[in-house]
C-alpha positions as CSV (number, residue, x, y, z in Angstrom):
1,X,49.8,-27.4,-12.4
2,X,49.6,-31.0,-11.7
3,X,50.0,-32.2,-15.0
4,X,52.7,-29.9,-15.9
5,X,54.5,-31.0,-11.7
6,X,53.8,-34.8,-12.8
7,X,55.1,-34.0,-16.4
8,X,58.5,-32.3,-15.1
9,X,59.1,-35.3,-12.5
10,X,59.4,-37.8,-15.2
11,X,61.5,-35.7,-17.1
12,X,64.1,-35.1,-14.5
13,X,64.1,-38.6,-14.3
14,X,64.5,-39.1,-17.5
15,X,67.1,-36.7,-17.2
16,X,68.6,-38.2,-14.4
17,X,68.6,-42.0,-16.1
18,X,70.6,-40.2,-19.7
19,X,74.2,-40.9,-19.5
20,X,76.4,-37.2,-18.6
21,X,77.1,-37.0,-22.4
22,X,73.4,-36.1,-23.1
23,X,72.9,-33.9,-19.8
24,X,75.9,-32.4,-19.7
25,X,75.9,-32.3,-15.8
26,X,79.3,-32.7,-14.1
27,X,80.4,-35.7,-12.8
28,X,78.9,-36.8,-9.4
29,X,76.4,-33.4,-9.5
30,X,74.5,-35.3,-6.7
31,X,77.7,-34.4,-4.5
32,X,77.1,-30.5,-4.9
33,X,73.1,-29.6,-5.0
34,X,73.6,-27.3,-2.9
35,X,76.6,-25.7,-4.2
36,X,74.6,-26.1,-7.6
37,X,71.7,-24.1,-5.7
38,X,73.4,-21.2,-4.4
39,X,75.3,-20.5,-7.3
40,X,72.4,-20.6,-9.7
41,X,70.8,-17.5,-7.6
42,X,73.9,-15.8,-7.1
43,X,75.5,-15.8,-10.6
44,X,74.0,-14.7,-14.1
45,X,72.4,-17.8,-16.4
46,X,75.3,-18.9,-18.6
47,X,74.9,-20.0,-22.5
48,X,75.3,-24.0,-22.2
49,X,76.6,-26.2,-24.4
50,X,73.7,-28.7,-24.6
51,X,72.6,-30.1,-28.2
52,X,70.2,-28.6,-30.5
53,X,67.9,-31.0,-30.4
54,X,67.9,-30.3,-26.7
55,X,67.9,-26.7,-27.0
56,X,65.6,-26.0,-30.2
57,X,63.4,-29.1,-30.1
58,X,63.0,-30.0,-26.8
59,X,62.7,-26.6,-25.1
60,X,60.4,-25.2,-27.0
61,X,58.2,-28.7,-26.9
62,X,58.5,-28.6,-23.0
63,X,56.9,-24.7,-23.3
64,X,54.2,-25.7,-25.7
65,X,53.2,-28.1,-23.0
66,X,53.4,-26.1,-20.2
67,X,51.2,-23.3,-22.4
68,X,48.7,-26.3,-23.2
69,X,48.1,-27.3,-19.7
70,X,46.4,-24.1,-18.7
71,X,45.4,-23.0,-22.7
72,X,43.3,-26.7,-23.2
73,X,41.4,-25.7,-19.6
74,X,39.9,-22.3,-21.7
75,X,42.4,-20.2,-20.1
76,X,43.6,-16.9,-21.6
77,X,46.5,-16.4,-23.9
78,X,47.7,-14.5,-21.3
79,X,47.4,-16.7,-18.4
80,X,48.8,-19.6,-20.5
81,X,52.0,-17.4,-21.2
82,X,52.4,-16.7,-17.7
83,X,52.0,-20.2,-17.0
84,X,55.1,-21.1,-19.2
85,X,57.0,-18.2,-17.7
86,X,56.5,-19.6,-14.3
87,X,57.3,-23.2,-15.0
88,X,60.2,-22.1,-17.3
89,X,61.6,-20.8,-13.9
90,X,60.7,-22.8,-11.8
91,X,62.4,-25.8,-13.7
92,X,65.6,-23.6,-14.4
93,X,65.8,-22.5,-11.0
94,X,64.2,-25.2,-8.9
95,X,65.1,-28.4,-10.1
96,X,68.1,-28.2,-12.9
97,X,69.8,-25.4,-10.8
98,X,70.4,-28.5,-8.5
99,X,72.5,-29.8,-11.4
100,X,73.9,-27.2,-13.4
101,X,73.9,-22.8,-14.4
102,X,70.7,-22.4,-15.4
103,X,70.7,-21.2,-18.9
104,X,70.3,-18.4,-21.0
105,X,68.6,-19.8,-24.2
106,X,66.7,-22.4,-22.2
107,X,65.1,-19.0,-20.2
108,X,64.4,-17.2,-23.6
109,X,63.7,-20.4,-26.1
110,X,61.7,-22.3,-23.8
111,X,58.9,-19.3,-23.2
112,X,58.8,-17.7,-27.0
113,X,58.8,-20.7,-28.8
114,X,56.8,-22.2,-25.9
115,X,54.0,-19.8,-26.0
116,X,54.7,-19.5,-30.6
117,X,53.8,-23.6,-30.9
118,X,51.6,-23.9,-28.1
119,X,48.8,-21.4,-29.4
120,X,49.8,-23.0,-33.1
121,X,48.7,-26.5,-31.4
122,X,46.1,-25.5,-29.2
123,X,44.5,-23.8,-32.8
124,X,44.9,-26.7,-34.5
125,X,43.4,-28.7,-31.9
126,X,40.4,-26.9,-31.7
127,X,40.1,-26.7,-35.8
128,X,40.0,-30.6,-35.4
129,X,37.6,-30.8,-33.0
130,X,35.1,-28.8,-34.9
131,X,34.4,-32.1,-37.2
132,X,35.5,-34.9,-34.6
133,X,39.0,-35.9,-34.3
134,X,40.2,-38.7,-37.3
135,X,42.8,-41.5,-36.3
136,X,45.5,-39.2,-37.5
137,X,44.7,-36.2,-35.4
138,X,44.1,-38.0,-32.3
139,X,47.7,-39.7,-32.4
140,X,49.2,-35.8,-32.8
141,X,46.9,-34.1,-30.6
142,X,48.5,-36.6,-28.1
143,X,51.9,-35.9,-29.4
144,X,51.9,-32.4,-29.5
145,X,49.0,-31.4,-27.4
146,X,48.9,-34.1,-24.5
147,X,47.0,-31.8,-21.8
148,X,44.3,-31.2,-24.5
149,X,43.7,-35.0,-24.5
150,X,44.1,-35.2,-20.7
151,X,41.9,-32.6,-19.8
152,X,39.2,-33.5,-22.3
153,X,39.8,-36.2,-24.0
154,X,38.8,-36.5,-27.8
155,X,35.0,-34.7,-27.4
């Protein structure tokens, strides 16, 4: 939970530092957090307007990740899902709902594809480590499978 708290700090502010273009928040969103707040939990998600990148790339690599932090400790498949369920939430409805709606395909891409590429990288991962980890795999185990290298380096 650490990893994945540390890990969503620095993207929101990353987030925070990317011109409105990218973000798509309104203009002076600090103003209204709390407005922001209350009306994510008392309206229905809404289908934003972000980029694909953002929605198909970036969603479903922020998933994979929260999936991998708990799936590279030798958790279940279904402990790692809920895992990505919960942090799904909480960063729709605990830090961007200070911004912005949360959204509908960030709350249904984020999880599925989340949990789809995060067991695809946490089997490839392992299939690497069976013979020890070449040059190659190392640099995309810590691409695509940072916790893995976190939580155990390259053993």
């Amino acid at each position: 939970t650490w990893e994945v708290l540390t890990m969503e700090a620095g993207a929101s502010l990353f987030m925070i530092a990317m011109p409105l273009s990218f973000t798509n928040w309104p203009e002076k969103y600090w103003l209204k957090f709390d407005d922001h707040f209350v009306r994510a939990y008392t309206n229905p998600p809404v289908w934003d307007h972000d980029t694909w990148v953002a929605n198909y790339l970036g969603h479903p690599y922020q998933g994979a990740v929260f999936y991998n932090s708990m799936r590279s400790q030798n958790a279940s498949f279904l402990l790692s899902t809920g895992n990505v369920l919960f942090h799904t939430w909480l960063w729709e409805y605990g830090i961007e709902a200070l911004m912005e709606q949360p959204s509908i395909q960030d709350l249904i891409v984020t999880p599925l594809a989340g949990v789809f590429f995060g067991e695809l990288f946490h089997y490839l991962t392992l299939k690497f480590a069976k013979n020890g980890f070449t040059t190659w795999e190392k640099a995309a185990i810590i691409c695509f499978n940072p916790c893995y290298a976190i939580n155990n380096g390259f053993k």
